[in-house]
VOKE-846189 format. One line per 5 residues: number of its first residue (from 1); their letters; for each residue x, y, z of C-alpha. Coordinates in steps of 0.05 Angstrom, whole numbers, always signed. Each point is the difference from the previous one (the first is absolute). Layout:
<guvos>
NUM = A = X,Y,Z ~ ... $
</guvos>
This chain:
<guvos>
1 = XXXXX = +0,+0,+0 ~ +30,+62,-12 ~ -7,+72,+33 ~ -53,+10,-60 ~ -44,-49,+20 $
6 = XXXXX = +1,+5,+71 ~ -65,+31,+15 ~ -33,+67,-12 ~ +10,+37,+59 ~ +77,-22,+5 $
11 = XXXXX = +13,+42,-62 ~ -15,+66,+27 ~ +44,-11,+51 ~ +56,-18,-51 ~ -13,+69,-33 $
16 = XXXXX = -2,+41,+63 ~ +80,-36,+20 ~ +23,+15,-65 ~ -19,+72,-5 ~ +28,+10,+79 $
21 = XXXXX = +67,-43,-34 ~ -2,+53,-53 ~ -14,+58,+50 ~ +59,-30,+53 ~ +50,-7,-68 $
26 = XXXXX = -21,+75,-22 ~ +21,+27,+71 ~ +55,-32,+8 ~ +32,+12,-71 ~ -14,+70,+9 $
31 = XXXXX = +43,-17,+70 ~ -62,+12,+46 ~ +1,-56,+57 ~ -55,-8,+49 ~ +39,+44,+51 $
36 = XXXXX = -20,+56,-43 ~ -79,-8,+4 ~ +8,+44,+71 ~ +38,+53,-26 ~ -51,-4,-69 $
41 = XXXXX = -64,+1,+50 ~ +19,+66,+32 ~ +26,+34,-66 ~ -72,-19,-29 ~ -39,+27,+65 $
46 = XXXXX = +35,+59,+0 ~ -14,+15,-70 ~ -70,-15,+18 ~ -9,+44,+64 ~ +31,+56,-44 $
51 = XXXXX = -52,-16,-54 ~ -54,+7,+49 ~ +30,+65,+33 ~ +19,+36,-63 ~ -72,-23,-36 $
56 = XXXXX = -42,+25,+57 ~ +44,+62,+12 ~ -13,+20,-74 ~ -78,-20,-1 ~ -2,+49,+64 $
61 = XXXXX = +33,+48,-39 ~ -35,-5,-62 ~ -71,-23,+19 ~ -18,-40,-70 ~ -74,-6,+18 $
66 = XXXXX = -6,+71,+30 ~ +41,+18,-75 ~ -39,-56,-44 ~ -48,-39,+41 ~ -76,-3,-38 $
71 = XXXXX = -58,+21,+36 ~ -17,-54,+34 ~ +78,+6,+44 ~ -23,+64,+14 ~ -67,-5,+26 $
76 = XXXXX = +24,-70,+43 ~ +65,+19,+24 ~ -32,+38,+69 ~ -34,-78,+12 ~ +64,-39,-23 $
81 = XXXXX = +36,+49,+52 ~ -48,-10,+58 ~ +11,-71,-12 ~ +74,-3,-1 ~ +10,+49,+50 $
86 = XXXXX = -30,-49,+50 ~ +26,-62,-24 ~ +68,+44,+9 ~ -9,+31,+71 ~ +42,-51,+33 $
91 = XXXXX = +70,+15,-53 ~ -17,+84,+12 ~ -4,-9,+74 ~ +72,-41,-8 ~ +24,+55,-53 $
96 = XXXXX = -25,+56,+39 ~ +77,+5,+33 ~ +29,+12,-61 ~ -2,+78,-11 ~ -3,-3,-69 $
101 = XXXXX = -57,-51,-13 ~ -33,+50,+64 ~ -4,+57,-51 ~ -17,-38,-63 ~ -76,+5,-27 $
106 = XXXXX = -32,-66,+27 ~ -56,+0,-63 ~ +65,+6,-46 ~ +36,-53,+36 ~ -44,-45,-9 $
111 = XXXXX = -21,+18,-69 ~ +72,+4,-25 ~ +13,-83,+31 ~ -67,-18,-38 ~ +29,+28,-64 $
116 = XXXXX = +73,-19,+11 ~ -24,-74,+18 ~ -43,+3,-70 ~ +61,+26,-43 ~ +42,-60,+43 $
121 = XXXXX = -45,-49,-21 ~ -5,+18,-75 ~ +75,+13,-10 ~ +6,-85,+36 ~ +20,-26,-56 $
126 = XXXXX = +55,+38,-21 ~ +24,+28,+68 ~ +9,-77,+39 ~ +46,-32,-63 ~ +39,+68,+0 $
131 = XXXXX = +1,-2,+74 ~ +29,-76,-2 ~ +56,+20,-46 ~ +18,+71,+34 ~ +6,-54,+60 $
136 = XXXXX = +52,-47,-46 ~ +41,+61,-18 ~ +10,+28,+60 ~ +28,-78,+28 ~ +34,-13,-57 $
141 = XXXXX = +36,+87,+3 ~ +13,-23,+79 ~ +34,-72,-15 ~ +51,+41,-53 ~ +21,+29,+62 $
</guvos>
């Protein structure tokens, strides 16, 4: 009996090895060892914290559905606030010692993470692959070293 013909199910499994075989040989030919994955992981949740920051700093800036938002954004967004603003009472009584988020606009705060977390969400599938191989770089710049 060969691997072929050794059940369905078993074949699936034989796929998912060889793609983390060729995964494992891709890493390690680009001279990436599993010792690296720690120093990768904080490289790609830094780039993502700084993603989050800088998108939600600009959308509080900017206000794209203050700017462009239809009608309908403008006539809901004093519900959608009331809403948020108390699902979010707990994180402004934690940010409320932080002088700066003290003298922000609460309705824009929360407006701005609405809108920052829509443009995250829609940029996904360019912004997590780019995020992956920013990560790679940045190990691979640090193992020149």
């Amino acid at each position: 009996m060969t691997s072929e013909e050794s059940g369905n199910g078993v074949g699936g499994d034989l796929e998912k090895k060889s793609k983390v075989d060729e995964w494992k040989a891709y890493f390690l030919e680009h001279g990436l060892t599993p010792t690296d994955l720690a120093k990768a992981l904080v490289v790609h949740e830094t780039v993502g914290i700084s993603w989050l920051a800088g998108s939600w700093g600009l959308c509080y800036a900017v206000q794209p559905i203050r700017r462009l938002g239809s009608r309908y954004f403008q006539q809901n967004i004093d519900k959608f606030f009331d809403k948020a603003f108390t699902k979010l009472q707990p994180v402004f009584r934690w940010s409320a010692r932080f002088a700066l988020v003290r003298s922000m606009d609460k309705q824009r705060l929360i407006m701005s993470l609405a809108e920052s977390s829509i443009l995250r969400n829609a940029a996904r599938p360019v912004t997590v692959p780019l995020k992956l191989w920013v990560a790679v770089q940045v190990v691979l710049m640090t193992k020149k070293r």
